[in-house]
C-alpha positions as CSV (number, residue, x, y, z in Angstrom):
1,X,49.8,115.9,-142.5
2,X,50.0,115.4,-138.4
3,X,47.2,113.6,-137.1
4,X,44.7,115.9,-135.6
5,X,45.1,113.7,-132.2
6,X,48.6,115.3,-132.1
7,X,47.8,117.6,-129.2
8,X,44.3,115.9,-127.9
9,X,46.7,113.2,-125.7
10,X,45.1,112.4,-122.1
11,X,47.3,111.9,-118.8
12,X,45.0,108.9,-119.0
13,X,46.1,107.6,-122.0
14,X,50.1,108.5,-121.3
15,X,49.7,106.3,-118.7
16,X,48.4,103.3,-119.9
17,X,51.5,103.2,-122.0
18,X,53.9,100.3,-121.3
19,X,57.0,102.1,-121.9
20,X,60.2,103.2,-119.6
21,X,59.0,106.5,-119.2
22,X,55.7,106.0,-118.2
23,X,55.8,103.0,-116.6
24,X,58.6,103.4,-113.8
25,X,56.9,105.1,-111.2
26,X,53.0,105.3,-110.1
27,X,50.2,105.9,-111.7
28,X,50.1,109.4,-109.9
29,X,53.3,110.4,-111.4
30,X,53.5,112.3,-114.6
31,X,57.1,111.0,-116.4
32,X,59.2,113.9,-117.7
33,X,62.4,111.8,-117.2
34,X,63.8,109.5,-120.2
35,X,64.1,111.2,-123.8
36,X,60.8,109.7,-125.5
37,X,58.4,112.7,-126.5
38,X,54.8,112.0,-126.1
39,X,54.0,112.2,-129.4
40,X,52.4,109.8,-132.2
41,X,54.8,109.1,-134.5
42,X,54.9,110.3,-138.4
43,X,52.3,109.2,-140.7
44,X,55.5,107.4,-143.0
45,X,56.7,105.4,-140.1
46,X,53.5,104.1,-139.0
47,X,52.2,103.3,-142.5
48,X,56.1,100.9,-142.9
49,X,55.0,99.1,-139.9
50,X,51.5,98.9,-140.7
51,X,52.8,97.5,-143.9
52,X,55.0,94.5,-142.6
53,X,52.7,93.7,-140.4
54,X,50.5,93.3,-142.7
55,X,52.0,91.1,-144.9
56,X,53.0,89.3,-142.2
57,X,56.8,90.3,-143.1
58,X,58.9,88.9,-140.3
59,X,61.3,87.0,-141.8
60,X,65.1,88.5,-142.7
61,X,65.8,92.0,-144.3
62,X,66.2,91.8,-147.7
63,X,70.1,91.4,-148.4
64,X,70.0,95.4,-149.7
65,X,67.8,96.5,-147.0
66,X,70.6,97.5,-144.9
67,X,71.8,99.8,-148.0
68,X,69.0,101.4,-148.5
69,X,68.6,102.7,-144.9
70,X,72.3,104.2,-145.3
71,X,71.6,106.0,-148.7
72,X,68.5,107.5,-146.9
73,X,70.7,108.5,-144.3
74,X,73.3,110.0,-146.9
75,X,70.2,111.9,-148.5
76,X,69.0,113.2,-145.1
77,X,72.2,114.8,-143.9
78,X,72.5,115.9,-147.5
79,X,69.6,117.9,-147.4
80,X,69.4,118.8,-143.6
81,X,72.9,119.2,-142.7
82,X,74.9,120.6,-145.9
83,X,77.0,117.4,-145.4
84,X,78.3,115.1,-148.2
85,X,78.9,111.6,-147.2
86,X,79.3,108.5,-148.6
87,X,76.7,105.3,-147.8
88,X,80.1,103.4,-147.7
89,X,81.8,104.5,-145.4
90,X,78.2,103.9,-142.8
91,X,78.2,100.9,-140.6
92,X,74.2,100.4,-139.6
93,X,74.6,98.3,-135.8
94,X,71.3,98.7,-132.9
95,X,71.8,101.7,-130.8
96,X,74.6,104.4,-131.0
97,X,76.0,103.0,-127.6
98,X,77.4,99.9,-129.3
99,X,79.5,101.6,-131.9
100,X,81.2,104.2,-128.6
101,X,81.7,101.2,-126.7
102,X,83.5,98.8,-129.6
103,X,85.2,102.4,-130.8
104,X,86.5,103.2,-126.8
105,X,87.6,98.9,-126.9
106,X,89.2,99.8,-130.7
107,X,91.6,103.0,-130.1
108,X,92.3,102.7,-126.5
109,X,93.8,100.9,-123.9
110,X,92.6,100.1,-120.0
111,X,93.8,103.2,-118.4
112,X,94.0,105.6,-121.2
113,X,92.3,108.5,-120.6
114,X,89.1,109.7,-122.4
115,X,87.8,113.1,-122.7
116,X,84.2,114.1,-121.9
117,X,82.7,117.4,-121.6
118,X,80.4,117.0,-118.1
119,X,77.5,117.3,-117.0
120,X,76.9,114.4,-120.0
121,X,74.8,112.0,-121.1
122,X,75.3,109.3,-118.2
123,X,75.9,106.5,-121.0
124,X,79.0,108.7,-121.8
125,X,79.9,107.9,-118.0
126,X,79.0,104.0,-117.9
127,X,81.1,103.6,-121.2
128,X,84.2,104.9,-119.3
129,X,84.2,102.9,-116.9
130,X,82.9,99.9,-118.3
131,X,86.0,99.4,-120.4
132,X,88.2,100.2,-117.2
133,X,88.9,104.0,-118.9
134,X,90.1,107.0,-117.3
135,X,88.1,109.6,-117.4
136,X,89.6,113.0,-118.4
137,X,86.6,115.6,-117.5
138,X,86.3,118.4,-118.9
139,X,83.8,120.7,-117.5
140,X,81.5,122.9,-119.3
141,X,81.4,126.8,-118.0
142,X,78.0,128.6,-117.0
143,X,77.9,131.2,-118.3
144,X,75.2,134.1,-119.0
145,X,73.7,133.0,-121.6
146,X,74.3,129.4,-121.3
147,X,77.2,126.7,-121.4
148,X,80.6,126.8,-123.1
149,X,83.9,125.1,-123.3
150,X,86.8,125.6,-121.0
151,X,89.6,125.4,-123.8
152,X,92.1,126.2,-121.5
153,X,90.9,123.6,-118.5
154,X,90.5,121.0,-121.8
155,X,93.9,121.8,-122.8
156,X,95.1,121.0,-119.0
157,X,93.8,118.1,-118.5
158,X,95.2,116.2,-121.7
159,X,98.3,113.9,-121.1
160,X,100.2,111.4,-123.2
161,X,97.7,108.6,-121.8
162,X,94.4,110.8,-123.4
163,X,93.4,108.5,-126.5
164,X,89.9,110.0,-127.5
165,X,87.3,112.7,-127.0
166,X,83.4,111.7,-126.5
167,X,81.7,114.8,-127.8
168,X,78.4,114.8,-127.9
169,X,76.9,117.4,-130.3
170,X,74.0,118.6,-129.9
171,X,74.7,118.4,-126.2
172,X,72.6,116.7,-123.6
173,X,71.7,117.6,-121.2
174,X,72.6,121.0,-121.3
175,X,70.9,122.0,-124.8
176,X,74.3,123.7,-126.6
177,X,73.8,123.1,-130.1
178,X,78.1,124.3,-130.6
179,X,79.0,126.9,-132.8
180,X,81.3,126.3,-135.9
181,X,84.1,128.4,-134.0
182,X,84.0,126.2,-131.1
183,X,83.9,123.0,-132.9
184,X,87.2,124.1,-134.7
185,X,88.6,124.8,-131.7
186,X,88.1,121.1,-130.6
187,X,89.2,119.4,-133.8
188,X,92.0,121.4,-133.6
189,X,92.7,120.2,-130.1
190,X,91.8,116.6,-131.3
191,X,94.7,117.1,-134.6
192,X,97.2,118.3,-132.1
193,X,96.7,115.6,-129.6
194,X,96.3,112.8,-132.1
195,X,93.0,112.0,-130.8
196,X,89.9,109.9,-132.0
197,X,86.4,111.5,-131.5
198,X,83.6,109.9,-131.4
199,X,80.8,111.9,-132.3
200,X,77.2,111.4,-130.9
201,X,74.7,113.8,-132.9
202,X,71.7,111.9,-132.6
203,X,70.0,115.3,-132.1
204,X,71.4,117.0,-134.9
205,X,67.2,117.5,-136.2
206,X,66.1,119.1,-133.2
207,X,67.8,122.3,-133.0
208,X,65.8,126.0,-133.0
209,X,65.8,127.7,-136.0
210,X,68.3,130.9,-135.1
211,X,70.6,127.9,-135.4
212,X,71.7,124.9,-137.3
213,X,73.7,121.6,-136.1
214,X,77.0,121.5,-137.8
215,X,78.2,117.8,-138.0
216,X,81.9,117.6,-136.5
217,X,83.2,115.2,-139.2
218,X,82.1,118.1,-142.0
219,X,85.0,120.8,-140.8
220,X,87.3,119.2,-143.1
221,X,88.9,115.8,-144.2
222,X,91.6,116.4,-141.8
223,X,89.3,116.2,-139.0
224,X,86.9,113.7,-140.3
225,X,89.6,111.0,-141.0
226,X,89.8,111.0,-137.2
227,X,85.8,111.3,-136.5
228,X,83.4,108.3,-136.0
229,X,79.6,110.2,-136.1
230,X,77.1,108.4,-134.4
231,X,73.2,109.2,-135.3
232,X,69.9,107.5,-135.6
233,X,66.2,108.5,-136.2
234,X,65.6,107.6,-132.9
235,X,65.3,110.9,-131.1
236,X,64.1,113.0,-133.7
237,X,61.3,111.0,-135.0
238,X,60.3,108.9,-131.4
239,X,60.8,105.3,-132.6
240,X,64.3,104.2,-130.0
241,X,62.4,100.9,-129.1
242,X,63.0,100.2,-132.9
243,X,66.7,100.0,-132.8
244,X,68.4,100.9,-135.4
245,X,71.3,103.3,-135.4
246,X,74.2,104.5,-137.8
247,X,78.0,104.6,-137.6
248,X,79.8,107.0,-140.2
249,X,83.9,106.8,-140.5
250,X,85.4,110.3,-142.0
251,X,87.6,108.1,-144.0
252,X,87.7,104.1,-145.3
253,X,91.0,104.3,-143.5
254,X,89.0,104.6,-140.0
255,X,86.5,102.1,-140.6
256,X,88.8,99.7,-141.7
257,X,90.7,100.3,-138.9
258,X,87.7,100.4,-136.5
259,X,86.1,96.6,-138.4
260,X,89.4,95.0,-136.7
261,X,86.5,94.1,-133.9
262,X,84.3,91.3,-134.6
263,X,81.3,92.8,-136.0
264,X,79.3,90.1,-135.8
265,X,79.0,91.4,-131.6
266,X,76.5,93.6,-132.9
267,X,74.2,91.7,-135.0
268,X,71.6,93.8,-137.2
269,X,69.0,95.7,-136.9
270,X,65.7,94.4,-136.7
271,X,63.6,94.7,-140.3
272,X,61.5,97.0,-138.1
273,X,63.5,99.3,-137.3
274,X,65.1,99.8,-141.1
275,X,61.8,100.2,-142.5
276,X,60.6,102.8,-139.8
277,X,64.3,104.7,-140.1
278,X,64.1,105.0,-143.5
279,X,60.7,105.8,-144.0
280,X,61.8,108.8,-141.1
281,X,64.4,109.9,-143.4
282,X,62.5,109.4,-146.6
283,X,59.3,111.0,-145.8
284,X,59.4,112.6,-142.0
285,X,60.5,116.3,-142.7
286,X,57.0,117.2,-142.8
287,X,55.9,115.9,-139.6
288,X,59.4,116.6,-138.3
289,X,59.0,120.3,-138.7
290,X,55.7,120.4,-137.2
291,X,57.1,118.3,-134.0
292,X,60.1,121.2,-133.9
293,X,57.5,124.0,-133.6
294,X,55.7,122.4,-131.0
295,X,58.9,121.9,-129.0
296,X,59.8,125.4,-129.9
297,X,56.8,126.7,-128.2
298,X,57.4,124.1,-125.2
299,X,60.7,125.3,-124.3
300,X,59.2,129.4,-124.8
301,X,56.9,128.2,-122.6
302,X,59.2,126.2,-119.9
303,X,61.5,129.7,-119.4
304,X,58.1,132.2,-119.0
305,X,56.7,130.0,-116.8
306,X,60.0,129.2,-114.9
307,X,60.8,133.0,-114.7
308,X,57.7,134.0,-113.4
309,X,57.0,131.4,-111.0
310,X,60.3,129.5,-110.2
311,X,62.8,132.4,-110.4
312,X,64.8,130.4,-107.9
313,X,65.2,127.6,-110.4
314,X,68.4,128.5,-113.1
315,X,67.7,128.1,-116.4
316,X,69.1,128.8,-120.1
317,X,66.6,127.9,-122.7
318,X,68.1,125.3,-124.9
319,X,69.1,125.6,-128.4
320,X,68.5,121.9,-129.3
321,X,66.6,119.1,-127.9
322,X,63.9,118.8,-126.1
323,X,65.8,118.4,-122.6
324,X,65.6,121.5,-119.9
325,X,68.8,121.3,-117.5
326,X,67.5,123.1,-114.2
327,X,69.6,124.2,-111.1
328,X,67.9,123.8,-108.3
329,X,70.5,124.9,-105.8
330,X,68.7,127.8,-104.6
331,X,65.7,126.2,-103.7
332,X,68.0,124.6,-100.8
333,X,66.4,121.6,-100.5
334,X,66.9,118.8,-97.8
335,X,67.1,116.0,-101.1
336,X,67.8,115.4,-104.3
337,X,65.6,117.9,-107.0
338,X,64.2,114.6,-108.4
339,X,63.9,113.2,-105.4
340,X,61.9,116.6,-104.2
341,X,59.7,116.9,-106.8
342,X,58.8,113.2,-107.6
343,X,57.7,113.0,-103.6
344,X,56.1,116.1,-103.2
345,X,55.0,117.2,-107.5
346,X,54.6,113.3,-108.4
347,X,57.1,114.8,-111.3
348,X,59.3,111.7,-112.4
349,X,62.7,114.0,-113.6
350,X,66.5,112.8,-113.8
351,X,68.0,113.2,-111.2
352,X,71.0,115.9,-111.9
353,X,74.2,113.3,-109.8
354,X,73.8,111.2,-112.9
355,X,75.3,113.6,-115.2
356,X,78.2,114.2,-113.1
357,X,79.4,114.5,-109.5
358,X,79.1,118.4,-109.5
359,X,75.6,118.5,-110.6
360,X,73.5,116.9,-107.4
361,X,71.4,119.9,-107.2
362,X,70.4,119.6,-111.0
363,X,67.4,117.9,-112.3
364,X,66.6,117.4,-116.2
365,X,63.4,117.8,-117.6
366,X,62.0,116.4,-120.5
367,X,59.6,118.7,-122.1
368,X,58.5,116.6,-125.2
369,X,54.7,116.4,-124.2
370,X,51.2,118.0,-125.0
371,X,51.2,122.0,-123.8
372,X,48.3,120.3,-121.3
373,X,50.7,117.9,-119.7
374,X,53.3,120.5,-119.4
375,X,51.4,123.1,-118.3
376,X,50.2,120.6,-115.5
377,X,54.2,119.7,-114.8
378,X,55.3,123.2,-113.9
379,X,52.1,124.1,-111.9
380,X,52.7,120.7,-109.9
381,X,56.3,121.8,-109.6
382,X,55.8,125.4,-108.9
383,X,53.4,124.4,-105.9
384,X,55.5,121.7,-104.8
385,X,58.2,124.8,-103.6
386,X,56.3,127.4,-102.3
387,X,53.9,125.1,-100.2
């Protein structure tokens, strides 16, 4: 069971933290920025570590260590996700960003375009670039009841240079967890065009429960021969300084194809982060579903609070994550939203120009915190505006 210390988490004790999020900006700041949550992490993963440490077990993985992580992985999704993999056909590399760069480096060429559904991740950005990409953006639509694809725009923008599409499913930051319809729509976009996608579902636990996350490479063989899924425990279970992500190919074909790059750039993950990542997908459902509910009743709490005291601000409630995309265009402000609210609400947010060059008068929110510390967020921002 969750540690009764779940919800009893100080400002105080945030802040002593030495982490990215909590460590950037003063100590009068309260970070709402990078995607860690706040909370302790499962009982499972803390008892692995506590183990290893305790037996003073730094040495290297055991040669099957790597194995087991993917068979847990095979289980999870399995169970989870209704999909039917094969530990194979997994690759097991640090973070998810080292398989989309080596895959972007595999199947395309400088100059070729890539496909990528803004406002995005900015990794999805940096990638593009980095390997001297074009970048082939396709725009998600607002509209009433959230986000949605621009088939027709996505269609349009697709040329005989456009290689590969960079989905990224759930989506961040705008909380779409797509619908099976819409998903077909893209593989069928990605089968007539020829092109590879590269998957990133590394929030495929956190959607709400009047959905599910449908994993792209599970729509058929057809589509999943072309799909590399990338995942990890990270985000679900709060452990990304742990490092240790997966890589799954829809077909031996693909990851033959995709090994053609010295692997050995990656190195392995650290026996750390296997142990915690497959205790996580061993043994974390419990404290998993209790971690969903909480969110659940963050992001309730986000749109009230938002409605009745920030109409100005748009917002659609998300349907997975634990990331709130706000406009902020309304308020009309003489700076950035993050740069507003972090001088004026000491609210640390990401700033909404990072996502995309349409998007300056965004700002995402990270609502993965104690209903104390978010309740003290809002207020701050609330009185930040009408002051």
């Amino acid at each position: 069971m969750m540690d009764a210390s779940f919800l009893d988490i100080s400002l105080d004790r945030l802040r002593s933290k030495h982490g990215m999020k909590w460590s950037r900006y003063g100590d009068d700041v309260i970070g709402a920025w990078v995607a860690d949550m706040d909370f302790p992490v499962a009982p499972a993963i803390q008892q692995a570590i506590d183990e290893i440490q305790a037996d003073n077990e730094f040495g290297y993985p055991a040669l099957d260590a790597g194995m087991a992580v993917r068979e847990a992985f095979a289980d999870w999704v399995k169970r989870e996700h209704r999909w039917r993999i094969d530990p194979d056909d997994t690759l097991l590399l640090g973070d998810v960003l080292q398989a989309m760069h080596a895959a972007i480096m595999r199947f395309s060429e400088p100059g070729d375009g890539l496909i990528v559904q803004t406002p995005i991740y900015p990794p999805f950005l940096g990638a593009v670039s980095a390997n001297n990409r074009r970048l082939d953006e396709s725009p998600l639509i607002r509209e009433t009841n959230g986000y949605g694809i621009d088939f027709d725009q996505l269609r349009a923008v697709i040329d005989k240079r456009t290689k590969m599409l960079l989905l990224c499913n759930p989506h961040n930051p705008t909380g779409r967890a797509f619908s099976r319809k819409e998903l077909k729509k893209l593989a069928a976009i990605a089968l007539e065009h020829d092109l590879i996608v590269v998957s990133d579902e590394i929030h495929m636990d956190l959607v709400y429960p009047e959905l599910r996350h449908i994993p792209f490479a599970s729509l058929g063989p057809e589509i999943a021969a072309r799909t590399i899924t990338l995942s990890a425990a990270t985000k679900s279970f709060n452990i990304a300084g742990l490092r240790c992500a997966i890589a799954h190919f829809g077909s031996p074909e693909l990851r033959r194809e995709f090994s053609g790059i010295n692997l050995r750039l990656f190195g392995t993950p650290s026996i750390m982060g296997m142990a915690a990542t497959r205790a996580a997908w061993q043994s974390g459902k419990e404290w998993l579903s209790l971690v969903r509910d909480q969110l659940d009743e963050n992001r309730q709490r986000v749109e009230i609070f938002l409605s009745a005291n920030l109409p100005e601000i748009g917002f659609h409630m998300p349907e997975a994550t634990y990331l709130a995309w706000l406009d902020c265009t309304a308020i009309e402000l003489n700076e950035s939203p993050q740069e507003f609210f972090l001088s004026q609400a000491k609210v640390g947010l990401n700033p909404g120009s990072d996502f995309s060059s349409a998007t300056e008068k965004f700002a995402r929110l990270n609502f993965a915190t104690t209903p104390t510390v978010l309740n003290e967020i809002l207020n701050r921002m609330a009185y930040a505006v009408k002051r």
